[in-house]
C-alpha positions as YAML, in Angstrom:
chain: A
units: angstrom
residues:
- id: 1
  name: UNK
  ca: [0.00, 0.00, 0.00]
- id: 2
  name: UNK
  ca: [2.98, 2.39, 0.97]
- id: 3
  name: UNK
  ca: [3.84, 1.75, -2.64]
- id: 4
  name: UNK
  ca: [0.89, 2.78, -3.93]
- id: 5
  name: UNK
  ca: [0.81, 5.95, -1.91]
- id: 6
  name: UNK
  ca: [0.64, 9.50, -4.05]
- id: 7
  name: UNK
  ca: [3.65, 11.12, -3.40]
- id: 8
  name: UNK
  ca: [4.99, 13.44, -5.93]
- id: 9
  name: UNK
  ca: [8.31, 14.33, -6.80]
- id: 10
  name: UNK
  ca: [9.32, 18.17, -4.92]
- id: 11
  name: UNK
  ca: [6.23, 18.44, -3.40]
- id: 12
  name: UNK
  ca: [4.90, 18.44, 0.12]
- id: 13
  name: UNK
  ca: [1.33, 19.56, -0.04]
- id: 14
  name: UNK
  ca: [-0.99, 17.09, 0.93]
- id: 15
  name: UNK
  ca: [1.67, 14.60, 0.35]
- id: 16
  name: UNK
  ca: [1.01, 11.59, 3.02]
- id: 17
  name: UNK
  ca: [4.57, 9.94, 2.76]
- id: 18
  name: UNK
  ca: [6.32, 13.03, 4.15]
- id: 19
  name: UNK
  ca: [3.64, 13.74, 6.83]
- id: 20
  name: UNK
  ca: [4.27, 10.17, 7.73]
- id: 21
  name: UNK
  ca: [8.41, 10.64, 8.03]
- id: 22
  name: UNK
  ca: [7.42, 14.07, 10.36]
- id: 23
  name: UNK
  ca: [5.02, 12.72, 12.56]
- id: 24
  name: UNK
  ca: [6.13, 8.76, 12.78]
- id: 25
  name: UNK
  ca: [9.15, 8.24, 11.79]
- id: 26
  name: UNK
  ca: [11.84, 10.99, 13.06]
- id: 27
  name: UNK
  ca: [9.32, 11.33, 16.68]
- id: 28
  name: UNK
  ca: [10.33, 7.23, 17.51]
- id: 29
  name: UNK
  ca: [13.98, 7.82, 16.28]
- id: 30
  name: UNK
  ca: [16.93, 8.39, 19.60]
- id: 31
  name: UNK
  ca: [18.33, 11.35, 19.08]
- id: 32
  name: UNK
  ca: [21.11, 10.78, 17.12]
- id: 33
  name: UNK
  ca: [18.76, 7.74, 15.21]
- id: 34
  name: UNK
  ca: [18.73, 9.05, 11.33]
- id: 35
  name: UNK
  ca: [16.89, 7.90, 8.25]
- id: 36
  name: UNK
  ca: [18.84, 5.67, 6.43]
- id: 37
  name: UNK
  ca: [17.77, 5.65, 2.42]
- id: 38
  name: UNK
  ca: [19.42, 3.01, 0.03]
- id: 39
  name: UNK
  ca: [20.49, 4.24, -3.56]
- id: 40
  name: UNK
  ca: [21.64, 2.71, -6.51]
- id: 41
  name: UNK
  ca: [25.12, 4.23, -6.93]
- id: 42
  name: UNK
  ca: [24.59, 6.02, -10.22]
- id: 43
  name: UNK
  ca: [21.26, 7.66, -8.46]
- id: 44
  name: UNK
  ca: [23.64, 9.09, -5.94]
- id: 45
  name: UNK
  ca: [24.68, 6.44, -3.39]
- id: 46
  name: UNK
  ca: [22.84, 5.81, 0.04]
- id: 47
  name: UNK
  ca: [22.41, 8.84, 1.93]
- id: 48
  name: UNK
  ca: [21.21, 8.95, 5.62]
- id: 49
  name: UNK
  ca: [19.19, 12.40, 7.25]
- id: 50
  name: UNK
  ca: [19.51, 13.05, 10.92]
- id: 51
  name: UNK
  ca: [16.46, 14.91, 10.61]
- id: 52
  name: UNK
  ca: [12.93, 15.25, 9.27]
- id: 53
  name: UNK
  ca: [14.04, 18.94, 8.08]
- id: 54
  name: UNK
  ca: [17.15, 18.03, 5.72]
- id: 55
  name: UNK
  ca: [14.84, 15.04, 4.57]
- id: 56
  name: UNK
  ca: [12.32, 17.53, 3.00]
- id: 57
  name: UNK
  ca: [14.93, 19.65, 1.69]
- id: 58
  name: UNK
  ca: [16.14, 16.76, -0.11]
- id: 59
  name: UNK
  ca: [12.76, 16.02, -1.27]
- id: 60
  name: UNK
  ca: [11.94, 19.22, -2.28]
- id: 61
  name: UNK
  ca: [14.92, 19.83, -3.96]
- id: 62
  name: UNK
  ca: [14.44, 16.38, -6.15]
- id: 63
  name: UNK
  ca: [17.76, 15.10, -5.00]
- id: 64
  name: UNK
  ca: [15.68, 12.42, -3.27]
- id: 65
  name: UNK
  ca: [13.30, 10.16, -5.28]
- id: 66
  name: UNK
  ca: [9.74, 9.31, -4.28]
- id: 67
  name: UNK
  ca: [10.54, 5.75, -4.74]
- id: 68
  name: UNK
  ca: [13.84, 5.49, -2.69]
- id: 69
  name: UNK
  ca: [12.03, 7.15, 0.22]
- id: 70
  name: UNK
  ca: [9.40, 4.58, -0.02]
- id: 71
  name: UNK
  ca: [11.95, 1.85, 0.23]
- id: 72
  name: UNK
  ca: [13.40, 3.70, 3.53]
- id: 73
  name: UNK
  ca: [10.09, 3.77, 5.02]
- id: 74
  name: UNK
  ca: [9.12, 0.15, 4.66]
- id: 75
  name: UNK
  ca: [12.47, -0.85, 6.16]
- id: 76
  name: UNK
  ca: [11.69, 1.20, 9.04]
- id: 77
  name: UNK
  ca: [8.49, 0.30, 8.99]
- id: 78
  name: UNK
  ca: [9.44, -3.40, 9.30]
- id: 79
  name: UNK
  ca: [12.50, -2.29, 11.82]
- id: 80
  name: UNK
  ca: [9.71, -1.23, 14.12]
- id: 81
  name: UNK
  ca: [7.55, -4.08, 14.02]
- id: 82
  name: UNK
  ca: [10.07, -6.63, 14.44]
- id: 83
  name: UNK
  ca: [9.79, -6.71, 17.97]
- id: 84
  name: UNK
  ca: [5.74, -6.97, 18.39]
- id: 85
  name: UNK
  ca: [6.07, -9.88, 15.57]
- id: 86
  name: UNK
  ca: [9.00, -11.39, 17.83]
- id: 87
  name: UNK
  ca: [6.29, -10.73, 20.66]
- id: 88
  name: UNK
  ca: [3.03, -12.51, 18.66]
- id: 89
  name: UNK
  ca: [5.51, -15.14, 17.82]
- id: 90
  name: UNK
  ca: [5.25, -17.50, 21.11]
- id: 91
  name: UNK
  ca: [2.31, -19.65, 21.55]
- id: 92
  name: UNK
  ca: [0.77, -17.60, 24.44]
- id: 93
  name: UNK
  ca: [0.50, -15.18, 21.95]
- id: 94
  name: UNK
  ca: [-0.70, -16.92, 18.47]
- id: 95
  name: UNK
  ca: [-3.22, -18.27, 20.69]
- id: 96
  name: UNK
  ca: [-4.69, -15.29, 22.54]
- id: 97
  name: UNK
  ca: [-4.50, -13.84, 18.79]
- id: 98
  name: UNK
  ca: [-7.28, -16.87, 17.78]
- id: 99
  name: UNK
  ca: [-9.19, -16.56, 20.93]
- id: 100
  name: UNK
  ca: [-9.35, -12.96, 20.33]
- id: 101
  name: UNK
  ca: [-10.11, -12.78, 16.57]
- id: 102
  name: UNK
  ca: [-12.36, -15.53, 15.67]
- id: 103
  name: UNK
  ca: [-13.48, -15.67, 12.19]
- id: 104
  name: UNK
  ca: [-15.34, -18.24, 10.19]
- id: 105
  name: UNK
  ca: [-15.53, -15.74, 7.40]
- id: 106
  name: UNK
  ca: [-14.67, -17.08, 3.79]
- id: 107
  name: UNK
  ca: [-12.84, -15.10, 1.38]
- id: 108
  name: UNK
  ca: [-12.90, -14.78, -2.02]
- id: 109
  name: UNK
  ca: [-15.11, -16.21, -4.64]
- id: 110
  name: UNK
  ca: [-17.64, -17.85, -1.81]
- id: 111
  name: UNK
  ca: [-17.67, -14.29, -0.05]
- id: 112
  name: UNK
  ca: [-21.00, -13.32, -1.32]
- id: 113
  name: UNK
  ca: [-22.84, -16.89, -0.51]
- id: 114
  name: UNK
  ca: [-25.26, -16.93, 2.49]
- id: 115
  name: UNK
  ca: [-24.74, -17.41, 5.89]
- id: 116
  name: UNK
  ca: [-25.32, -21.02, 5.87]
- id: 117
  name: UNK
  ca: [-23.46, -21.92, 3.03]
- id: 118
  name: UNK
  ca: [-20.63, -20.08, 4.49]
- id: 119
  name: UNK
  ca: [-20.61, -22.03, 6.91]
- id: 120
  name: UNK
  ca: [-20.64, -25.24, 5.59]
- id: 121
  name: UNK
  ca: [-17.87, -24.41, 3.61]
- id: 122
  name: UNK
  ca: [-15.63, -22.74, 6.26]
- id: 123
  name: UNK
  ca: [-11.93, -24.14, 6.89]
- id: 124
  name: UNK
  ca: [-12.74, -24.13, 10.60]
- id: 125
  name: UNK
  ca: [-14.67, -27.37, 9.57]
- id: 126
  name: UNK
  ca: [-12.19, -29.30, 9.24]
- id: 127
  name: UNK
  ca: [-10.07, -31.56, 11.62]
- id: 128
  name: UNK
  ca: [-6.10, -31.15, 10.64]
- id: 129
  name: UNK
  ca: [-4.18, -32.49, 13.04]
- id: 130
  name: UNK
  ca: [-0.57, -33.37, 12.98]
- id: 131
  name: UNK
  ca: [-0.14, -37.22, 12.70]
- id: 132
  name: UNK
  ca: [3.13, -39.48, 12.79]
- id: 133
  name: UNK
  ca: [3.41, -42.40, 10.45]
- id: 134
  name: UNK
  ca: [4.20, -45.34, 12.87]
- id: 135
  name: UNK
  ca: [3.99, -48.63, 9.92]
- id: 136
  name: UNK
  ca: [3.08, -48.53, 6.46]
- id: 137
  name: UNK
  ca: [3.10, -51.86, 4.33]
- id: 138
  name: UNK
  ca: [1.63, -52.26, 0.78]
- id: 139
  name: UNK
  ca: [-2.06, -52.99, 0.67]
- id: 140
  name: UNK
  ca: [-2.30, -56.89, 0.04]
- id: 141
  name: UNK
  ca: [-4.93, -56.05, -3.01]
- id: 142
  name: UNK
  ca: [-3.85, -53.00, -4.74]
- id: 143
  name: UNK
  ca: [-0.29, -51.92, -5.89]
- id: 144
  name: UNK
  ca: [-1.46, -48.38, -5.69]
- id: 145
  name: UNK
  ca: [-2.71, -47.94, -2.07]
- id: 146
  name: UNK
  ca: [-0.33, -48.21, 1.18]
- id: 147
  name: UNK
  ca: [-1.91, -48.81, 4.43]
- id: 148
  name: UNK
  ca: [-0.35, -46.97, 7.10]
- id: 149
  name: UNK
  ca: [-1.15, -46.72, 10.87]
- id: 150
  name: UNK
  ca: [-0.62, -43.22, 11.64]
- id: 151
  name: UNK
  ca: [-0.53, -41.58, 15.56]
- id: 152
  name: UNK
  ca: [-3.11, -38.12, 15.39]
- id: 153
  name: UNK
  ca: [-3.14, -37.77, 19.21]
- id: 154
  name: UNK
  ca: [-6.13, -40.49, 20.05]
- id: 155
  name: UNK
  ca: [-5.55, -43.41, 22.28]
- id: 156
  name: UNK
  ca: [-4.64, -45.78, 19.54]
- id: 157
  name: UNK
  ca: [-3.23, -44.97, 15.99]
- id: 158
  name: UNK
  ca: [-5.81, -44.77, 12.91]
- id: 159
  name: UNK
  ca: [-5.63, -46.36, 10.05]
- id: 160
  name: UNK
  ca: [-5.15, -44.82, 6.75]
- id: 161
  name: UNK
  ca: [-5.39, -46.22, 3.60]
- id: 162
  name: UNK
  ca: [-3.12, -44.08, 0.53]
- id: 163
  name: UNK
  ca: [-2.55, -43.66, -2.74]
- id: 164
  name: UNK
  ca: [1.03, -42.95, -2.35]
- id: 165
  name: UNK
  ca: [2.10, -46.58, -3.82]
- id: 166
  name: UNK
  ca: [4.67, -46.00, -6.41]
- id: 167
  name: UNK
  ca: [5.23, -42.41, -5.90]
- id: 168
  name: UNK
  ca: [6.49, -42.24, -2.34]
- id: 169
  name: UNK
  ca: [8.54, -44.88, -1.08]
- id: 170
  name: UNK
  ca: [7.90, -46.80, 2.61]
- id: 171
  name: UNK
  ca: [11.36, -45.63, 3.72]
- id: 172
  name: UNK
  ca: [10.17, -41.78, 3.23]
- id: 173
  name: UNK
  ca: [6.50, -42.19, 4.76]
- id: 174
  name: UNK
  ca: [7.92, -44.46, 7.74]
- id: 175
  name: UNK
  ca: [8.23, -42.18, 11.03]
- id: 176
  name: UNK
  ca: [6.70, -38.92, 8.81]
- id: 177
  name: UNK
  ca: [5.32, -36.39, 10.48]
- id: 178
  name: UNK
  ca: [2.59, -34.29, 8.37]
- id: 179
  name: UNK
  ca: [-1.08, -32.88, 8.28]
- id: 180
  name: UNK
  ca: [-4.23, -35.40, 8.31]
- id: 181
  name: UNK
  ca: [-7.36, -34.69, 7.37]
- id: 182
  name: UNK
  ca: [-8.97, -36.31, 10.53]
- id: 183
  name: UNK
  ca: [-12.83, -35.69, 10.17]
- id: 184
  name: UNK
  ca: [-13.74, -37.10, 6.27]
- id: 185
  name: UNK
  ca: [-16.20, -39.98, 6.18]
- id: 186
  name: UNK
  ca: [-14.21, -43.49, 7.08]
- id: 187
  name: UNK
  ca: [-14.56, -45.16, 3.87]
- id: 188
  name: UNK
  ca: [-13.47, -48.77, 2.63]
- id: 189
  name: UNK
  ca: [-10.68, -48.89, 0.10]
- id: 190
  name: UNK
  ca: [-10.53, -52.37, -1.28]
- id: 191
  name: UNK
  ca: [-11.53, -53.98, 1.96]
- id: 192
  name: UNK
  ca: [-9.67, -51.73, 4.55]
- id: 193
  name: UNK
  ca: [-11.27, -48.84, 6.47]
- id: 194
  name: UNK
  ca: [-9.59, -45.81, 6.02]
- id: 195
  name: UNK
  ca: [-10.05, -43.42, 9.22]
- id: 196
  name: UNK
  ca: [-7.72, -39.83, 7.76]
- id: 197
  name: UNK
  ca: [-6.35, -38.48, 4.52]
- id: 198
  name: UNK
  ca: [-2.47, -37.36, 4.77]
- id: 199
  name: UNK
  ca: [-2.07, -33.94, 2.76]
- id: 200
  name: UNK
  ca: [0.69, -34.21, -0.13]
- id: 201
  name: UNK
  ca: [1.73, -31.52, -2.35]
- id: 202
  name: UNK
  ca: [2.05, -32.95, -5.86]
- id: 203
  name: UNK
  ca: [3.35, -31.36, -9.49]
- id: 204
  name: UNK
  ca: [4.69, -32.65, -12.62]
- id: 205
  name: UNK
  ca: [8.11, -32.35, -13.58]
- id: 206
  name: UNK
  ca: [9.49, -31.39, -16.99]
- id: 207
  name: UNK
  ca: [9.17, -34.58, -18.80]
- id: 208
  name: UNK
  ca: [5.39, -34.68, -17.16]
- id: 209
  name: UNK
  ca: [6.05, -37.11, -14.58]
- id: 210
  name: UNK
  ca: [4.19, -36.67, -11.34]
- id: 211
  name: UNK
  ca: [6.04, -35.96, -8.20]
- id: 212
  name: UNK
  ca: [4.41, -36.16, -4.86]
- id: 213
  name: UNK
  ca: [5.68, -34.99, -1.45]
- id: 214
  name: UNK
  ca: [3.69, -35.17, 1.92]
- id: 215
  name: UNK
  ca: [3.33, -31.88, 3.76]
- id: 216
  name: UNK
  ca: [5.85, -31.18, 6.55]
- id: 217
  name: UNK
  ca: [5.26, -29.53, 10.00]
- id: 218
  name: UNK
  ca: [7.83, -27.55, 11.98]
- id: 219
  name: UNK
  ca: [9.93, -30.47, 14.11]
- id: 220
  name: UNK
  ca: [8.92, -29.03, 17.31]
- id: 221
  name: UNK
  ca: [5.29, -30.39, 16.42]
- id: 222
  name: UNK
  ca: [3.76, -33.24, 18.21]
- id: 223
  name: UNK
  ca: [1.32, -35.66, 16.79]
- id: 224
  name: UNK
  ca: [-2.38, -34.53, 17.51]
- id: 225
  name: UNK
  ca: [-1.43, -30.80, 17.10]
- id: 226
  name: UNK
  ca: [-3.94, -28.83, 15.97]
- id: 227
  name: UNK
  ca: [-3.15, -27.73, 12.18]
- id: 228
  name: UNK
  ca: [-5.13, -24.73, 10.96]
- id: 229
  name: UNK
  ca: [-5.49, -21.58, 8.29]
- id: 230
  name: UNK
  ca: [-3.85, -18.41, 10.07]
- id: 231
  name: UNK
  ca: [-6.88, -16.00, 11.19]
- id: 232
  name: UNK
  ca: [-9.54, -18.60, 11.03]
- id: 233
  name: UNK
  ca: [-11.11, -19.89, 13.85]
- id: 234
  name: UNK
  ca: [-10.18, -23.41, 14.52]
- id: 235
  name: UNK
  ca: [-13.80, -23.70, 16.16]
- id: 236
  name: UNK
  ca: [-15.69, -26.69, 17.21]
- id: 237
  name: UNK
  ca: [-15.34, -29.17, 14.51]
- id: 238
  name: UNK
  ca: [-17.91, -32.03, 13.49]
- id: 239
  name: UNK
  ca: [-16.74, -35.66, 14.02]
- id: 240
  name: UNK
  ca: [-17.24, -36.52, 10.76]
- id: 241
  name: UNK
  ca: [-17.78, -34.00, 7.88]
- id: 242
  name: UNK
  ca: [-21.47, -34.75, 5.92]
- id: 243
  name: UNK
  ca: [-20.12, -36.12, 2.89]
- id: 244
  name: UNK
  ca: [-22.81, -35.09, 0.82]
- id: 245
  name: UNK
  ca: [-22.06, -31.01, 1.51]
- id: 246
  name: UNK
  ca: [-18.51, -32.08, -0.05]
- id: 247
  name: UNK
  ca: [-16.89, -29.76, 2.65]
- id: 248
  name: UNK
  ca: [-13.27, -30.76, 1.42]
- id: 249
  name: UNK
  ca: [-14.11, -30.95, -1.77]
- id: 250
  name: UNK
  ca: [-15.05, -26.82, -1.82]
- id: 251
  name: UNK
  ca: [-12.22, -25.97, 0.31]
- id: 252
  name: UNK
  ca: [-9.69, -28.30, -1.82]
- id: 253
  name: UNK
  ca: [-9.03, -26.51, -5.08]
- id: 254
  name: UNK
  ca: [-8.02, -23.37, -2.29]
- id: 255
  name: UNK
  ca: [-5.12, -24.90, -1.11]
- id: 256
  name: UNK
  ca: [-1.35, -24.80, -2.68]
- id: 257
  name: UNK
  ca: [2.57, -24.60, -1.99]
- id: 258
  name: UNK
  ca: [3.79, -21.08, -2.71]
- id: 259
  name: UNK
  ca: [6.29, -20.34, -4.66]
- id: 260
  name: UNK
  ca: [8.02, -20.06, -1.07]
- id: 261
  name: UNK
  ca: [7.04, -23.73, -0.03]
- id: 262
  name: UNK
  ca: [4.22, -22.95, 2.34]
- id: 263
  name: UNK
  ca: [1.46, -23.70, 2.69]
- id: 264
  name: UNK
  ca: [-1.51, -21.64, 1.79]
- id: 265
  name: UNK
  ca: [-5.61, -21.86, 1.17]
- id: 266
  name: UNK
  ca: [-6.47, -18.48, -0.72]
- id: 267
  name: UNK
  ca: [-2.78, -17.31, -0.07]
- id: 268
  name: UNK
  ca: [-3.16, -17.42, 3.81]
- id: 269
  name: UNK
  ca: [-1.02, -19.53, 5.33]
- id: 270
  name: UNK
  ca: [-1.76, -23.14, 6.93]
- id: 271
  name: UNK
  ca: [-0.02, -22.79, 10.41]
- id: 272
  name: UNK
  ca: [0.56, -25.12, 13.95]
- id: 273
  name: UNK
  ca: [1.71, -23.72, 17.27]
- id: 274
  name: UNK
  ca: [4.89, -24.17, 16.24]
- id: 275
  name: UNK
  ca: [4.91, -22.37, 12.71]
- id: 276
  name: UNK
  ca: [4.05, -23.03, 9.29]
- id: 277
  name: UNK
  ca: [3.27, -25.85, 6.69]
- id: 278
  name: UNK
  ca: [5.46, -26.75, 3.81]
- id: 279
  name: UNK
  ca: [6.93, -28.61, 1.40]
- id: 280
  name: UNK
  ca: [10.37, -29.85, 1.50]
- id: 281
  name: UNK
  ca: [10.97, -29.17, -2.17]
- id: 282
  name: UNK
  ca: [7.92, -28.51, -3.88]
- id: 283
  name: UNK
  ca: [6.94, -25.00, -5.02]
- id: 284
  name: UNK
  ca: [3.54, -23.75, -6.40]
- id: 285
  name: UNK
  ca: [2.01, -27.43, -5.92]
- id: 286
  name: UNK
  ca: [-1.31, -28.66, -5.88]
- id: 287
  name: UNK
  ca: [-2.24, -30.31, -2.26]
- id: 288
  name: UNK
  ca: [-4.36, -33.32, -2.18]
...
């Protein structure tokens, strides 16, 4: 936005950037603090002001650019933030932020549905847990599906019954920890029960082949964590989803690896206790 802002080149009237250096900026600066402005070398080096006075000087006299003082603002900008995000950073904090600022709002396209089917497509729906893979063995009547017995907090493991046959190896899913869908419909898969989904970020390489990678959770996470999408209430979810609203299947398409290897639904990130979602080396992935 600070980017955006109208500030034009020598002038001061009504010009919000410069009001904001005045006011903010030099005010929370020690004494001998200054305004330090990066510059290409052949735009005239970096130059630093001790003082919101020589700063509009500079301004007015076009020596400095609208842009580079944008650029000096947003580091400053970030300089003083850094210690309220180091603050909102422990887990006290993240979760007095939730319990403060519940939301079962829905962005985006769905935005402009009703209350009701807001609701029954909300993220807060839906169960993600952290799990830990504890055995996986092929499934004795399909070369495609694993079975794996995976820890998601409850007294005894759960099975789940995968796809991942032939795209991830035993050795990789053995002792993983990831996200689970925990609240879908059990359903049979070629005579076994399966009681979770694991979440896997998947792409096609350059010759088209499909690559597939199961989601990773910061290593300080503990199976049965609760696993949710930042600023959304984590709420009070079903036991089991109604399979006929196709809850998953709405929220689904939503959710991707960045080009950053996190994990997003409508570009806000999926996020434990201990930090984000991501992909070891996947980037702008489908998850499913």
């Amino acid at each position: 936005k600070l980017k955006k802002a109208f500030c034009e080149p020598g002038k001061i009237d009504d010009n919000g950037v410069l009001a904001f250096c005045k006011h903010v900026i030099f005010p929370l600066k020690d004494s001998d603090g200054c305004l330090h402005v990066e510059r290409r070398a052949e735009n005239g080096g970096n130059i630093d002001f001790m003082n919101y006075q020589s700063l509009e000087d500079s301004y007015v006299s076009c020596e400095l650019h609208p842009g580079d003082l944008k650029g000096a603002i947003c580091s400053e900008i970030n300089r003083l933030l850094e210690p309220i995000r180091q603050k909102f950073d422990s887990k006290e904090m993240k979760l007095l932020t939730q319990k403060a600022y519940p939301s079962t709002d829905v962005a985006g396209k769905i935005s402009n549905m009703s209350v009701n089917e807001v609701n029954d497509v909300c993220t807060s729906l839906l169960d993600l847990r952290v799990g830990r893979v504890v055995s996986v063995k092929q499934h004795p009547d399909a070369d495609t599906l694993y079975i794996e017995e995976v820890d998601v907090g409850d007294e005894t493991p759960r099975t789940v019954v995968s796809g991942l046959s032939g795209l991830v190896s035993m050795e990789t899913l053995l002792n993983h920890t990831g996200v689970f869908v925990c609240n879908l419909k059990p359903v049979k898969m070629r005579g076994v029960v399966s009681e979770a989904m694991i979440l896997c970020a998947s792409t096609n390489n350059a010759g088209g082949e499909r690559i597939v990678e199961p989601l990773c959770v910061p290593e300080q996470c503990t199976p049965g964590d609760r696993v949710w999408v930042q600023g959304k209430s984590t709420g009070t979810n079903p036991q089991v989803l109604n399979p006929k609203k196709k809850i998953w299947e709405k929220l689904q398409p939503d959710f991707h690896v960045n080009a950053d290897g996190q994990v997003v639904w409508n570009n806000i990130e999926l996020i434990t206790l201990n930090g984000v979602t991501y992909s070891k080396t996947l980037r702008n992935a489908a998850i499913s």
